[in-house]
Each structure stands twice: as structure tokens, then as C-alpha cells.
Wavefront OBJ file of the C-alpha trace (Angstrom):
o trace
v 93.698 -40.578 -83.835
v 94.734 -37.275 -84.542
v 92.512 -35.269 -86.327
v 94.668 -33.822 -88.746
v 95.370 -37.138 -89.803
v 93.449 -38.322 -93.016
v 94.247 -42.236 -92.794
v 92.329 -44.694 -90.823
v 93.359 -47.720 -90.332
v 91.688 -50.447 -91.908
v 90.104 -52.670 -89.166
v 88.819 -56.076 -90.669
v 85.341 -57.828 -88.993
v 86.319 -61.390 -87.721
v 84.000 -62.572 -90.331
v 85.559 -61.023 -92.943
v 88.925 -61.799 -92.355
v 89.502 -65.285 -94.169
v 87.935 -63.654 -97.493
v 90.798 -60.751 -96.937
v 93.530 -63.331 -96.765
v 93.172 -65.596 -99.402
v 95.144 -65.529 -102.159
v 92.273 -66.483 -104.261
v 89.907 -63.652 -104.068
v 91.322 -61.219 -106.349
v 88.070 -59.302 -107.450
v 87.707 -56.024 -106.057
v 83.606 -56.664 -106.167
v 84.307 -59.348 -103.827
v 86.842 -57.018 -101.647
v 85.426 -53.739 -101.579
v 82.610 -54.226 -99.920
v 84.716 -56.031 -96.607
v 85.813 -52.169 -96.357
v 83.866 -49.743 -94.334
v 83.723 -48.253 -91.188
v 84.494 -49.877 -88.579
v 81.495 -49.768 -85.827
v 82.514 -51.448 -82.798
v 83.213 -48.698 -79.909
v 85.263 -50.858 -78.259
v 88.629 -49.605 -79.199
v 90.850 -46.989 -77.436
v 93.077 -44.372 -78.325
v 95.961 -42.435 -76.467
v 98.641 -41.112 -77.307
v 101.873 -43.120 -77.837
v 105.729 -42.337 -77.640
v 107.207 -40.528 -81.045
v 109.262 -43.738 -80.707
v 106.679 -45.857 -82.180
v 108.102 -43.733 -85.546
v 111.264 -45.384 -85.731
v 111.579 -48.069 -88.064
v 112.632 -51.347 -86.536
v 112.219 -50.301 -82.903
v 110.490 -52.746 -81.047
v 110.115 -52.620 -77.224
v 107.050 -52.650 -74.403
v 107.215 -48.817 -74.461
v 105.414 -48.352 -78.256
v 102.460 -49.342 -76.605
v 102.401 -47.508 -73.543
v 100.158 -44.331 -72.940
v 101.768 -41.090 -72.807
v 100.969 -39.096 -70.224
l 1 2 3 4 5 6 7 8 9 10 11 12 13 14 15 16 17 18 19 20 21 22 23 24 25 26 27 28 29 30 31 32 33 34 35 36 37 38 39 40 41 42 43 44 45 46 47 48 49 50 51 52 53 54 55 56 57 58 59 60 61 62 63 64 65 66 67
């Protein structure tokens, strides 16, 4: 991620997941706590083509790394 960038994705626990998705659960004190950081290290970042900017595009290359 860049750093100038304020926004983080929210990345969901496997656990957590099912609560997140059913319609049901409405109550934020039942929601809010599914949110926080995310601690696996397992995830990479690289940069990506600009492309990835245009909505509707879709193609192989939106995930490739930039060099």
C-alpha cells in the first residue's frame, strides 16, 4: 500500500466471515468488534498497472506486478 494512502482494506478472519454475511446480524456491537487489524504477515504487496483504475476493465494484467 502506498503510504499516502489512508484506507486499508478491510480483510475479514475465516472465522469471522459467516457473522459478516448474514443478513441477520444487524447490530454494530455484534459487527464492530470482527474489525481490526489484520495480523497475518502473509500477504504481499507490489505495485499494479494504473489499469486496475478503470472501471469495468477486467483482464490477467490487473494482477500482475509492475516492474
Amino acid at each position: 500500500m502506498c503510504p499516502g494512502i489512508s484506507r486499508m482494506p478491510m480483510i475479514l478472519e475465516p472465522k469471522a466471515e459467516e457473522v459478516w454475511l448474514n443478513p441477520d446480524v444487524t447490530d454494530p456491537k455484534d459487527l464492530t468488534p470482527l474489525l481490526h487489524p489484520y495480523t497475518v504477515k502473509a500477504l504481499d504487496f507490489y505495485p499494479v498497472s494504473k489499469a486496475v483504475n478503470r472501471a469495468g476493465f477486467e483482464s490477467p494484467e490487473l494482477i500482475q506486478k509492475v516492474v
